[in-house]
LONU-700382 format. One record per residue (C-alpha): residue number from 1; residue in one letter; x, y, z. Coordinates in steps of 0.5 Angstrom, whole numbers, always signed. Layout:
<recs>
REC    n  res   east  north     up
REC  NUM    A      X      Y      Z
...
</recs>
This chain:
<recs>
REC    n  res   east  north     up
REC    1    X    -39   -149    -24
REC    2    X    -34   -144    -20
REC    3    X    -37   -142    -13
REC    4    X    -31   -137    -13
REC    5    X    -33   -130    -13
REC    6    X    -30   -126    -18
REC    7    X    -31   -118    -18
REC    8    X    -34   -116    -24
REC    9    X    -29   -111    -25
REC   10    X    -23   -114    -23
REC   11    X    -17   -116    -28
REC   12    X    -20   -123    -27
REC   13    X    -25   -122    -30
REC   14    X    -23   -118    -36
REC   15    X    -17   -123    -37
REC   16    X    -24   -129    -38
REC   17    X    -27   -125    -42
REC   18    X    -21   -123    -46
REC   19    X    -19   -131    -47
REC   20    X    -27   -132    -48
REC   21    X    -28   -127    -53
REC   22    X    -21   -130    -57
REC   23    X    -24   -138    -56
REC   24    X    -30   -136    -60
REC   25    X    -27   -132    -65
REC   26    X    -21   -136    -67
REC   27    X    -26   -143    -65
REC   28    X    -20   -146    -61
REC   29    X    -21   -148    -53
REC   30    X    -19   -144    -48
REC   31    X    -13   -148    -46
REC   32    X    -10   -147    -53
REC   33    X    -11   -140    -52
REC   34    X     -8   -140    -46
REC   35    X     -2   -144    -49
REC   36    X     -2   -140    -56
REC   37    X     -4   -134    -55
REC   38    X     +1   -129    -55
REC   39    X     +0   -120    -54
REC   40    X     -1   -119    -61
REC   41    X     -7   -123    -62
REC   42    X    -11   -120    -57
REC   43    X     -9   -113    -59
REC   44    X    -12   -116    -66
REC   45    X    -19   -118    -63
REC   46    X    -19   -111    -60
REC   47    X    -18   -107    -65
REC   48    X    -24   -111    -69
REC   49    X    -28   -111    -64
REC   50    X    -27   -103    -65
REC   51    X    -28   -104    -71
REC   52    X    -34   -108    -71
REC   53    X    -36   -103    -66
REC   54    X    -36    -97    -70
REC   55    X    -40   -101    -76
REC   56    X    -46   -103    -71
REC   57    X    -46    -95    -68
REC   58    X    -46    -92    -75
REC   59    X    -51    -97    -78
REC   60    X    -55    -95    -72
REC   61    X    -54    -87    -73
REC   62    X    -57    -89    -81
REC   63    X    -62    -94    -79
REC   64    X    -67    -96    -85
REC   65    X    -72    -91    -84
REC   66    X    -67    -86    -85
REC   67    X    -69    -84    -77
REC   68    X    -63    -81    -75
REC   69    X    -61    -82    -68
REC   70    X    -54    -79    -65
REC   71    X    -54    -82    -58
REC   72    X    -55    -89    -55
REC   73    X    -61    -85    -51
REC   74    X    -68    -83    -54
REC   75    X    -71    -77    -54
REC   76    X    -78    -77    -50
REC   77    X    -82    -72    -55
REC   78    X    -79    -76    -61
REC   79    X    -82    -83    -58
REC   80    X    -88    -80    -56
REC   81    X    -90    -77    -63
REC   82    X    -88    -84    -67
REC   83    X    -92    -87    -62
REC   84    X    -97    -81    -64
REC   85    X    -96    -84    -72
REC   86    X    -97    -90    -71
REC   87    X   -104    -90    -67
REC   88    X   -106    -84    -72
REC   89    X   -105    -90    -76
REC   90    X   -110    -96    -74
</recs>
């Protein structure tokens, strides 16, 4: 392990992350990645990872119980009423 301190919003670190977001993807080694990897492959994972990013978020505003939730963040009195439901319940 690294005893290095790298920033966590340093280019450093993207450009790992970048590198192991591709290892996974392709299943290849980071040292291939290194020596292979050329613009156009990390513009390709970007734009799937969007992509990818853009299903999850729609799925979540159009979840199985039909709930439909426009933001990342809950409403209180919403919570509080499911909470409500389900205690009425038991």
């Amino acid at each position: 392990m690294t005893k290095e301190v790298i920033p966590p919003d340093s280019r450093e670190i993207a450009m790992i992350y970048m590198i192991d977001s591709l290892a996974k993807r392709y299943g290849k080694l980071p040292n291939k990645i290194m020596t292979e990897a050329t613009t156009f492959d990390l513009f390709i994972m970007d734009s799937a990872i969007s992509y990818e990013g853009y299903l999850q978020d729609q799925a979540e505003k159009n979840n199985k119980r039909g709930i439909k939730k426009e933001s990342k963040e809950y409403d209180v009195d919403d919570l509080q009423q499911m909470l409500n439901k389900v205690k009425e319940a038991k």
